[in-house]
N, C-alpha and C positions, 0 to 999 in steps of 0.2 A: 627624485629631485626634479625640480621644474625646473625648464631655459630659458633667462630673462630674456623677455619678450622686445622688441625695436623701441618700441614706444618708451617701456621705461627706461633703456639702455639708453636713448639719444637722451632722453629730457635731464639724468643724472647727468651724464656728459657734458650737455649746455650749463646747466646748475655749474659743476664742477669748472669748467672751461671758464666763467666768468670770475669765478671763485679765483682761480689761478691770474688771470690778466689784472685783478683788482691786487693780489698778491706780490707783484712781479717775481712772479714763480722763477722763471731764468736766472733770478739772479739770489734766491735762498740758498742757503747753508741746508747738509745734507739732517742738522739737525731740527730744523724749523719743519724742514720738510717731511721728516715722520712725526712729529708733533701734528700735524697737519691730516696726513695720514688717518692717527689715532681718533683726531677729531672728526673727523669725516666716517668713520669705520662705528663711531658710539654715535653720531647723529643719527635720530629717527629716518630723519627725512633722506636721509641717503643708505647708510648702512644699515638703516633698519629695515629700509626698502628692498635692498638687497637679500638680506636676511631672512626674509621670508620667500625667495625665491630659488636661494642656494644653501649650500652649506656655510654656516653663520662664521667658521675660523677660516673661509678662506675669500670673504667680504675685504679685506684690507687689501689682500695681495691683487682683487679684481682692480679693486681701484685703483690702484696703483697700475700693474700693468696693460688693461685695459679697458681704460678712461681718460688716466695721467699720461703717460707714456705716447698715445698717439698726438697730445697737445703738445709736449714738448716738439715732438718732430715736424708736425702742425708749423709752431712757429718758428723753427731752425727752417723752413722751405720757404718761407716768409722773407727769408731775408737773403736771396738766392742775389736779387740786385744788386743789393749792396754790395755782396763778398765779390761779385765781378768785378766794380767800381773801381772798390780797395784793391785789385790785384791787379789795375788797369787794364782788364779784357772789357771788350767790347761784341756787340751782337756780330760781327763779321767771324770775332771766335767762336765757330757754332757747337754745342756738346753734341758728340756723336755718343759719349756713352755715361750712363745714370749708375751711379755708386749710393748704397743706404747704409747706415752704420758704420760708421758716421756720415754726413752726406757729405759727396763729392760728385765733379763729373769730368770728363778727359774730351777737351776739346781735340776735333779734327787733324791736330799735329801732334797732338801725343803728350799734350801737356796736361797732368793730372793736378787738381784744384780737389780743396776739401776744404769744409769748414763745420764748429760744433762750439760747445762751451768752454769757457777755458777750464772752468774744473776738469776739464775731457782732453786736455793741451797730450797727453802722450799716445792717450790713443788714437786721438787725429793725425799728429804728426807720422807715428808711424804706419797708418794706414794711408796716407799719401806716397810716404818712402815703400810702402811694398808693392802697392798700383803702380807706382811710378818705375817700378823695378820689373814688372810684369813682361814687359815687351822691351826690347832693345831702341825702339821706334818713340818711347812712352818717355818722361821725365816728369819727377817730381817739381812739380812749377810753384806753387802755392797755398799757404795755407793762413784762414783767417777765423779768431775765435772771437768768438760773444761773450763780452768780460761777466762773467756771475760771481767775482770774489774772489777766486782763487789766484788769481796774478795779477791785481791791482800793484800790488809793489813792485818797483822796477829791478828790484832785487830778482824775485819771479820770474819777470818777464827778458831777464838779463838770462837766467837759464836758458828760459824757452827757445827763446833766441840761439842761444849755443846749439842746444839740440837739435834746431832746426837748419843751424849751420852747418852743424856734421853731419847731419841725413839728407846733406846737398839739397834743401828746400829751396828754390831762389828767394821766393818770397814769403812775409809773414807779415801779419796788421790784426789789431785788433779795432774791436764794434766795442763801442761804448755803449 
């Protein structure tokens, strides 16, 4: 088996990457998104491309894990501003430390901030509640999610909210 080469690894990436932004991938259903998948996995020009570099059954999973997968995170970092804004930190709150999966970071006093998509609303929240539980020094300060569907109804968001009350979050907002 040959190992795809940088050249065709990035230019599929960019293909893909534009594909997603024209898509508003953040905000598709899990079943658009293997539809999507599929189509990209029988395209010539991507999965076919592939296909003759690897093994041809495991073209979809590349794509997906890495292609898709670093653009989601791509644009979750994107929006690092924002989630400050919303949680009314400001650059005096400096992060001393970088959290990945889901992304967070724990400014200077001990206050742990996360943020990811809402379809992702529990395993954000509780990866906040267990950093925030990590040191005596640390608390769970804030969490902010990127609406992709899954908690548009305030029904949802009336959970989330609860959950985030009893895992002592102080704070929660959502990105439109």
């Amino acid at each position: 088996m040959t190992t795809i080469s940088t050249a065709l690894r990035d230019a599929l990436r960019d293909t893909l990457w534009q594909q997603c932004d024209e898509l508003g991938w953040m905000s598709l259903q899990d079943v658009e998104r293997a539809r999507y998948y599929e189509l990209w996995t029988r395209d010539a020009s991507i999965g076919g491309q592939l296909a003759h570099v690897m093994d041809p059954r495991k073209v979809r999973v590349y794509i997906k894990d890495s292609l898709v997968k670093p653009y989601v995170r791509a644009r979750l970092s994107l929006s690092e501003a924002e989630v400050w804004r919303l949680l009314g930190l400001t650059s005096i709150d400096a992060a001393v430390h970088t959290y990945i999966k889901p992304h967070g970071r724990r400014t200077e006093d001990g206050r742990v901030i996360g943020w990811g998509r809402s379809r992702d609303w529990k395993s954000v929240l509780m990866a906040v509640f267990e950093r925030g539980r990590a040191n005596k020094s640390f608390s769970s300060f804030g969490v902010v999610l990127l609406e992709s569907g899954k908690t548009e109804a305030e029904r949802s968001r009336g959970l989330v909210r609860e959950a985030a009350q009893r895992l002592g979050i102080e704070k929660l907002a959502w990105m439109e």
